[in-house]
C-alpha positions as CSV (number, residue, x, y, z in Angstrom):
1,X,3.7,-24.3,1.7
2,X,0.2,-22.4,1.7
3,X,-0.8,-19.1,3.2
4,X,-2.6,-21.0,6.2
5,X,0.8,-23.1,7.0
6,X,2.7,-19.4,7.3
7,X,-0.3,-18.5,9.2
8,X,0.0,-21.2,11.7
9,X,4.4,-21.0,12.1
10,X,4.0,-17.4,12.7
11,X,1.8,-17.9,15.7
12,X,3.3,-20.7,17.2
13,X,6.7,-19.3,17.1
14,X,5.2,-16.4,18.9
15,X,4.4,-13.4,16.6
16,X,1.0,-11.7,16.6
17,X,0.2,-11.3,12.6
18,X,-3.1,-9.3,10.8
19,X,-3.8,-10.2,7.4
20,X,-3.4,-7.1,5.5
21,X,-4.4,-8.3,2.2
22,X,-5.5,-12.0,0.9
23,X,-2.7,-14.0,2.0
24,X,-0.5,-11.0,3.3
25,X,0.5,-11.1,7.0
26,X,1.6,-7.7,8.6
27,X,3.1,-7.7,12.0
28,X,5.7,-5.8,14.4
29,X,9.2,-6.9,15.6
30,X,9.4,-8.9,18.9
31,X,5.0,-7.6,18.9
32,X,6.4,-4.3,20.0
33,X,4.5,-1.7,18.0
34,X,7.1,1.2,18.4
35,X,9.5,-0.8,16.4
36,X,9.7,-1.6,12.8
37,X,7.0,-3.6,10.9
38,X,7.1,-6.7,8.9
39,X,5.2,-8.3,6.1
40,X,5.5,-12.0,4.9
41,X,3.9,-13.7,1.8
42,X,3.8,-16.8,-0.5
43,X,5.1,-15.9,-3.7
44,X,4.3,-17.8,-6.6
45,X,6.9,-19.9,-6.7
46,X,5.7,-21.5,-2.9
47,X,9.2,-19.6,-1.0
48,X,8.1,-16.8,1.9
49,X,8.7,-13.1,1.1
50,X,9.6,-11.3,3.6
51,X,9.8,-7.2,3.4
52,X,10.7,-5.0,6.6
53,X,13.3,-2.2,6.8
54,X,13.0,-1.4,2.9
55,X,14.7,-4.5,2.4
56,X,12.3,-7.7,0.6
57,X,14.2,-11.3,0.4
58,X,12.9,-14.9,-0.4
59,X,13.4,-18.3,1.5
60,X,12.6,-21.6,1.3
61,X,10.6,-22.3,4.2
62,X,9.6,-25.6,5.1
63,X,9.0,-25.9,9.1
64,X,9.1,-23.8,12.0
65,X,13.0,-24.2,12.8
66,X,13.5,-22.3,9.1
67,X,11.5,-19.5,9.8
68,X,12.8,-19.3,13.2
69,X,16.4,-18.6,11.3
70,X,14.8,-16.1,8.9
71,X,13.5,-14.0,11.7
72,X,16.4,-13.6,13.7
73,X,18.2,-12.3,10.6
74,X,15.8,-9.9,9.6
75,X,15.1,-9.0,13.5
76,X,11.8,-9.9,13.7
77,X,12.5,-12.1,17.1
C-alpha cells in the first residue's frame, strides 16, 4: 500500500482527511471537529499507523472493508 491508496480509502469510506505532513493524513472522528482527532500513516514496513486518543497501533491494510474494521475500533466512524 502507498500513501495515495490510504488517501483514496479514507475518502471513499467517508472521512474528510488534510495532509499534515508528506504522507500524514490528519482528520476528526465521524468529520465532527469537537471530537477527538486522528492521524494515519504508512510506516516503513507498508502496514497503516494509526494514532488518536494517545493510543498509536499498526494494521495490515489491504482494501477498504479492513480499514472500515480499524476505524470502528479506534472510533473514527
Amino acid at each position: 500500500m502507498n500513501s495515495g491508496k490510504l488517501w483514496y480509502l479514507l475518502n471513499s469510506i467517508g472521512l474528510n482527511v488534510t495532509e499534515v505532513k508528506r504522507d500524514v493524513f490528519k482528520g476528526y472522528a465521524c468529520n465532527v471537529k469537537q471530537w477527538h482527532s486522528f492521524r494515519m500513516w504508512i510506516n516503513k514496513s507498508g502496514k497503516v499507523t494509526v494514532r488518536t486518543l494517545g493510543v498509536q497501533k499498526s494494521f495490515h491494510v489491504m482494501n477498504e472493508r479492513q480499514l472500515k474494521e480499524v476505524c470502528k475500533g479506534f472510533e473514527i466512524l
